[in-house]
C-alpha positions in Angstrom: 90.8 60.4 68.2 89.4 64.1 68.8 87.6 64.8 72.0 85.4 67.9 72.4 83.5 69.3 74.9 80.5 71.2 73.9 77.6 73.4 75.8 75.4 76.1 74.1 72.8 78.4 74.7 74.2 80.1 78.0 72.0 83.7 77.6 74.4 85.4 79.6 72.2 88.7 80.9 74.2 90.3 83.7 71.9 88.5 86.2 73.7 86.0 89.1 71.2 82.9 88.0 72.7 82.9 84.5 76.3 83.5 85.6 76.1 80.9 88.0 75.0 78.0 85.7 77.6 79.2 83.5 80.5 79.0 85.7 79.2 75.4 87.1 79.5 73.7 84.0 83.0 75.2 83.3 84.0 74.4 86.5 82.8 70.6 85.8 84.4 70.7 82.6 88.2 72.0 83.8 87.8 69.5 87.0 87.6 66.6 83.9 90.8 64.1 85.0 91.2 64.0 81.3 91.8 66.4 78.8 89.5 67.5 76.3 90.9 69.1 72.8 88.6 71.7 72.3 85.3 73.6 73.9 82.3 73.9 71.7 80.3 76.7 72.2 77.9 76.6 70.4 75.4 80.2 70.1 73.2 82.1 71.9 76.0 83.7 74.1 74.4 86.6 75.2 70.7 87.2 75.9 70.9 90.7 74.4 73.8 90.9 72.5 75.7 93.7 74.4 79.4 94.1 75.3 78.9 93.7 78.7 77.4 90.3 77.8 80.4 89.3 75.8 82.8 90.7 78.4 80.9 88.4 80.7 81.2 85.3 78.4 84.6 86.0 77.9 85.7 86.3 81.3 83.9 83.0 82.4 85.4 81.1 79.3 89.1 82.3 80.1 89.2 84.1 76.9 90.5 87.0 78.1 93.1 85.5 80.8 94.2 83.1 78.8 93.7 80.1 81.5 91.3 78.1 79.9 93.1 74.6 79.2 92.0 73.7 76.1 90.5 76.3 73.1 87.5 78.0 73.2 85.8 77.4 69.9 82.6 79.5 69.2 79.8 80.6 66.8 77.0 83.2 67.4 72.9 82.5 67.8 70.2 84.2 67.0 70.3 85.7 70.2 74.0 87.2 69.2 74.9 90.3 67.9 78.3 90.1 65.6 79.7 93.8 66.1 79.7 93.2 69.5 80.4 89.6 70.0 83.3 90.4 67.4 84.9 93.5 69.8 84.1 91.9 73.6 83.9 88.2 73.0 86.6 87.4 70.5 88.8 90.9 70.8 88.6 91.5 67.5 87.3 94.6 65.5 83.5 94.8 64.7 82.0 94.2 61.5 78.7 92.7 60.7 80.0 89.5 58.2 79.5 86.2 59.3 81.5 84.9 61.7 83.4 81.5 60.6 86.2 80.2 62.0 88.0 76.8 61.7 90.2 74.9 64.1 92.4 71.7 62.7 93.4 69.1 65.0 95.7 66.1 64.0 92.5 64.0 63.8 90.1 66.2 62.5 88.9 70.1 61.7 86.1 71.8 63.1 84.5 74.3 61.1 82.5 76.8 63.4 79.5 78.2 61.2 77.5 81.6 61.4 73.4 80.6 60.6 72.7 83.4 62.3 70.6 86.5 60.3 70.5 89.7 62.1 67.2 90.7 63.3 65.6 87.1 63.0 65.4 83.9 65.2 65.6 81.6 62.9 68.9 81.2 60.8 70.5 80.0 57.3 74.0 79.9 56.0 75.0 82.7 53.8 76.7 82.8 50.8 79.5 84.2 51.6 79.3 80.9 54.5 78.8 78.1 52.0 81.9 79.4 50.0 84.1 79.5 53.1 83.1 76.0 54.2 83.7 74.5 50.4 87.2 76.3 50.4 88.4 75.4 54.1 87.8 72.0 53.4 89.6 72.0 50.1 92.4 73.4 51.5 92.3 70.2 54.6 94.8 67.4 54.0 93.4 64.5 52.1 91.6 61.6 54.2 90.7 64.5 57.6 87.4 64.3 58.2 85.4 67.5 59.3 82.8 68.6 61.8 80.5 71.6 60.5 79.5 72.7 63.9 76.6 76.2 63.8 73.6 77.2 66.2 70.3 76.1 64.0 69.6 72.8 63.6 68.9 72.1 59.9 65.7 69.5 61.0 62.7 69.1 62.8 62.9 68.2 66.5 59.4 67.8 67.1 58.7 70.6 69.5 57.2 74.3 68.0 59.2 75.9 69.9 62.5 75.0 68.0 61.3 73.8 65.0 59.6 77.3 64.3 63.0 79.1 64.3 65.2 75.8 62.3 67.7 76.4 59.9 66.5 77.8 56.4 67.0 76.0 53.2 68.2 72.9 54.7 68.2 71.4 51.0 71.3 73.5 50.2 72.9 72.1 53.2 72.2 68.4 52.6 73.4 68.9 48.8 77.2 70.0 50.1 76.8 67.1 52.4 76.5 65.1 49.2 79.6 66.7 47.4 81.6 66.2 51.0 82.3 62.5 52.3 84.7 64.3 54.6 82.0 65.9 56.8 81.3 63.6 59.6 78.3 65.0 61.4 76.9 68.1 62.3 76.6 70.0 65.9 73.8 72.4 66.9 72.8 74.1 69.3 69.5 76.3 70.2 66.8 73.8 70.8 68.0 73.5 74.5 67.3 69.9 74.6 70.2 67.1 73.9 69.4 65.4 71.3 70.8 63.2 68.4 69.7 62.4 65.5 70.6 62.3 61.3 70.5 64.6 58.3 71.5 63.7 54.9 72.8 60.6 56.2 74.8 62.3 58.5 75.0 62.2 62.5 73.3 65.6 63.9 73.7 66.2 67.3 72.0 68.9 69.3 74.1 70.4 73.0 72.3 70.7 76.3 71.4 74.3 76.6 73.0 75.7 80.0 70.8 78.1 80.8 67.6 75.9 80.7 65.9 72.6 79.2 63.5 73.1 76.9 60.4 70.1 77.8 58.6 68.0 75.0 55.0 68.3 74.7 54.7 64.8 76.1 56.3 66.1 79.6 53.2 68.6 80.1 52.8 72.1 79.7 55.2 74.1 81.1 58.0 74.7 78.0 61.0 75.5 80.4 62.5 73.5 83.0 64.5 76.1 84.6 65.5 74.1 87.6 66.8 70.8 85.7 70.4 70.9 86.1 72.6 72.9 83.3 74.9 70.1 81.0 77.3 69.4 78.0 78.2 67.2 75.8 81.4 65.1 75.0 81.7 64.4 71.7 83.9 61.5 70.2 85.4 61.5 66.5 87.4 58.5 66.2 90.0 57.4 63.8 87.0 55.6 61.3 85.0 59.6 61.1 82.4 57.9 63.2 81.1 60.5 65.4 79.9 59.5 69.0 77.6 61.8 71.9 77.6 61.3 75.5 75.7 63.7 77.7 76.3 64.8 81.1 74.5 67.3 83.5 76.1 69.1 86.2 74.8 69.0 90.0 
């Protein structure tokens, strides 16, 4: 069984009020009497997508010291800049590729995707993406099943706020899920509202945004709740590939 943790959508900006959400929730998460395997972050890591912002991430997610107790796994937003995020976030040197990266567990891989396209808010996977994810998962042992995990969800969530800046192409998307049993479910990010629902016949699951809850239409006019408490997500692939969500907030 693979556990992971998951928040997104932390807009770090140099200011205290962003910080401090930030630091709750990984506080909450490391105070957790059980371990998690991984931490999924899941975009929008910086508001502006300077160094200092990364440098800020990556001090508050123990990338840098080294004391976070389970990996950081992470994939960039719209709101992201990859030169950047590459050099202060990840340590790594720039370049403006997509940034993909995979992490295999005894019980299952995570394969963190890049949607994001500089200088727009609204996102798609690449080519140079969709080859990457069909040759990781060749190269996974026969019978793992897979988590493609990237910021834009690929579906309507019935807010134009979201749904204005979705994933492109989203048929390309559900045709690998096709050609892939293995892929158990998807995990987004960007909408700032937890949610869960399918794709392709596939569980989709959307993180809590920690930096503030985005309201429905139904819940009146005001589009950000900036006072409801920041949250994440525990996420449960068990033995089957069956992909389960819980969601938490943190006081």
């Amino acid at each position: 069984m693979l556990v992971l943790a998951h928040i997104s959508d932390l807009h770090l900006d140099g200011g205290e009020r962003a910080t401090e959400r930030a630091e709750r929730v990984r506080d909450r998460l490391r105070e957790l009497p059980g371990p998690v395997d991984a931490l999924l972050v899941t975009g929008d890591i910086a508001e502006h997508g300077t160094e200092p912002e990364y440098e800020e991430a990556a001090r508050i997610l123990g990338l840098r010291a080294g004391d976070a107790p389970f990996p950081v796994l992470t994939c960039p937003g719209n709101h992201d800049s990859r030169t950047p995020y590459r050099k202060a976030l990840l340590g790594r040197p720039g370049g403006e590729g997509p940034v993909n990266s995979v992490q295999v567990f005894d019980d299952g891989a995570v394969l963190m995707c890049d949607s994001s396209v500089p200088g727009r808010d609204d996102g798609e996977l690449d080519e140079e993406t969709y080859d990457w994810v069909e040759t990781t998962l060749d190269e996974l042992d026969d019978g793992l099943s897979a988590l493609l995990v990237l910021h834009h969800p690929p579906v309507a969530l019935h807010h134009p706020l979201p749904d204005s800046y979705p994933l492109r192409n989203p048929g390309r998307l559900a045709g690998l899920l096709a050609r892939r049993p293995e892929i158990a479910g998807l995990i987004t990010g960007h909408a700032h509202t937890p949610a869960a629902t399918t794709f392709a016949g596939r569980p989709l699951v959307v993180g809590p945004g920690v930096t503030w809850t985005l309201r429905l239409p139904c819940e009146g006019e005001q589009i950000a709740d900036r006072e409801a408490p920041p949250g994440f997500a525990l996420h449960v692939l068990d033995d089957s590939g069956r992909l389960t969500s819980h969601f938490r907030v943190v006081p």
